[in-house]
C-alpha positions in Angstrom: 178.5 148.5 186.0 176.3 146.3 183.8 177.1 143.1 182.8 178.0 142.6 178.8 176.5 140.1 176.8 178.9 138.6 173.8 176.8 137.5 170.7 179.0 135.9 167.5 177.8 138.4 164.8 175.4 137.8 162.3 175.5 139.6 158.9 172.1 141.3 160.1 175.4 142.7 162.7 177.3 144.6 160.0 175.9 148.0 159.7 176.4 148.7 163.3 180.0 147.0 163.1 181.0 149.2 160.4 179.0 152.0 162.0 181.1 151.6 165.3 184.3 151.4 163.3 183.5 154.6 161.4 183.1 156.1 164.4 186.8 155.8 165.5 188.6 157.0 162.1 188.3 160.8 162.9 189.8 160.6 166.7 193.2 159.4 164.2 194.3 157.4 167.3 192.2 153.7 166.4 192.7 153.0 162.9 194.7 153.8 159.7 192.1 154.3 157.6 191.7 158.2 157.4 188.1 157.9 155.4 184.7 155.7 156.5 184.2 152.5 155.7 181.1 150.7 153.8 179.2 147.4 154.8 180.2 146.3 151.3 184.1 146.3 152.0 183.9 144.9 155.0 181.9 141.7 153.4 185.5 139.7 152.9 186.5 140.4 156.4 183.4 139.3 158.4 183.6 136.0 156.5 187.3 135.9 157.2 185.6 135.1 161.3 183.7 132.1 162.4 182.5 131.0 165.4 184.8 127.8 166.0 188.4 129.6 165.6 188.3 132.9 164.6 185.5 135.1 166.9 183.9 138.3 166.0 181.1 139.5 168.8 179.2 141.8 169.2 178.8 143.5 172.7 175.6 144.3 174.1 174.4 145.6 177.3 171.0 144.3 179.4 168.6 146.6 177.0 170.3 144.2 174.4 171.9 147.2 172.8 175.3 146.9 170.5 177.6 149.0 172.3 180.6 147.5 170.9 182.4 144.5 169.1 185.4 142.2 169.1 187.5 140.0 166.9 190.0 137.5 166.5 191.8 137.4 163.4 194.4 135.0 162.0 198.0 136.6 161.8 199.9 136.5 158.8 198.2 134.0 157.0 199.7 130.8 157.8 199.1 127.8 159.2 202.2 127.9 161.6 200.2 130.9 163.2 197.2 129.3 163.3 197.3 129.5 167.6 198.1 133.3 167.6 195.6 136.0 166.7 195.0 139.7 166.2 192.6 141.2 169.2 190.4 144.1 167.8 188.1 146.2 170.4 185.7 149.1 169.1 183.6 150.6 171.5 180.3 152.7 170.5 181.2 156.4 171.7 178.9 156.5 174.3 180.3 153.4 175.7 184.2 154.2 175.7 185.9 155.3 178.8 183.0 153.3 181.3 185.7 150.2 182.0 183.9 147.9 179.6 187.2 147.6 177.6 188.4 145.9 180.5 185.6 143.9 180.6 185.9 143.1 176.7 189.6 142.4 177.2 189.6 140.0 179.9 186.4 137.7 178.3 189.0 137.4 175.6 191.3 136.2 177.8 189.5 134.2 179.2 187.5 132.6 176.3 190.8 132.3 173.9 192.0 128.5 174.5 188.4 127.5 173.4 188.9 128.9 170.2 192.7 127.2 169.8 194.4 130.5 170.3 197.4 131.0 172.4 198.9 134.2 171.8 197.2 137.4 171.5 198.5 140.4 169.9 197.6 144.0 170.1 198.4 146.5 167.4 198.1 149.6 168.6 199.6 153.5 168.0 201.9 154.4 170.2 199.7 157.8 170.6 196.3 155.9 171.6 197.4 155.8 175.4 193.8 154.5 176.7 194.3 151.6 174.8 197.9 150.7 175.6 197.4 151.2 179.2 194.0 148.8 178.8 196.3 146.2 177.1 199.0 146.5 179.6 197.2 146.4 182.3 196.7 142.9 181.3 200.3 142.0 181.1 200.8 142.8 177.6 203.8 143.4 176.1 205.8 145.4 174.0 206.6 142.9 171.6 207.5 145.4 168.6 207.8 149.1 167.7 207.2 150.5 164.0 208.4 153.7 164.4 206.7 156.0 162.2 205.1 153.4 160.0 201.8 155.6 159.2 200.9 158.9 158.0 197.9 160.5 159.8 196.9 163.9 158.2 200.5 164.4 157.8 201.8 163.1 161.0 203.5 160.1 161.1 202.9 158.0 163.8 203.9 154.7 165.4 202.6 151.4 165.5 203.3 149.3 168.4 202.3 145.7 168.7 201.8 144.2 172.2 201.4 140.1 173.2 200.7 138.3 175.7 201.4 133.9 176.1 198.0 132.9 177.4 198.6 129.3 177.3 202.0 127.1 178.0 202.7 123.9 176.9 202.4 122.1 173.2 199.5 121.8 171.1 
């Protein structure tokens, strides 16, 4: 397998972030939104990252290629949470089921202290089995269910929310 390259995203980035996301809404197993996305909604949440606490990378393989992205973003909102972050992988389609998730998954790991984090969490449906078995894998756990929490073409569906301590100790 090829080795992945991380890149923090640049605006120039956007299109083929929001193109990758779109590409997940009609499987109805990554996201809650049920209709595509523009570039100009997703303005407020690119500059929500920055590259000293709150990562969003794009993936790309040796050709240099984006074949998918990642993101930390703050949960909740305050600063008492400031150490524990939301973990978002989207994979182009012609990229998904090749083990990069793993490798995605584990740079975060890895690379997550740098950035002052501490806890990452998952939120995940409970019907997207590729992905809960990724973040298990890990050591992730179930740390909450929603059962029924979202309405997908008129199937409710729930939400599970997985963590995983990655550092000990006090700040």
């Amino acid at each position: 397998m090829q080795e992945l390259i991380f890149k923090n995203a640049t605006l120039k980035d956007l299109p083929k972030i929001v193109e990758i996301y779109n590409s997940t809404i009609l499987s109805r197993m990554v996201t809650a939104d049920t209709e595509n996305v523009s570039v100009e909604s997703r303005l407020q949440w690119f500059h929500e990252h920055n590259p000293e606490t709150r990562p969003l990378w794009v993936v790309e393989d040796e050709e240099s290629k984006i074949i998918g992205w990642v993101s930390f973003s703050s949960f909740y909102g305050r600063p008492a949470y400031n150490g524990t972050v939301e973990l978002s992988i989207y994979m182009h389609e012609s990229s998904r089921g090749k083990g990069y998730g793993k490798k995605v998954l584990q740079y975060c790991i890895d690379n997550a202290e740098k950035f002052g984090v501490k806890t990452l969490l998952g939120f995940i449906f409970l019907h997207n089995e590729p992905s809960l078995k990724l973040f298990r894998h890990f050591g992730f756990e179930d740390w909450g269910v929603f059962p029924d929490v979202a309405v997908l073409d008129g199937v409710e569906r729930t939400l599970v929310i997985l963590g995983k301590r990655i550092a000990n100790g006090k700040l």
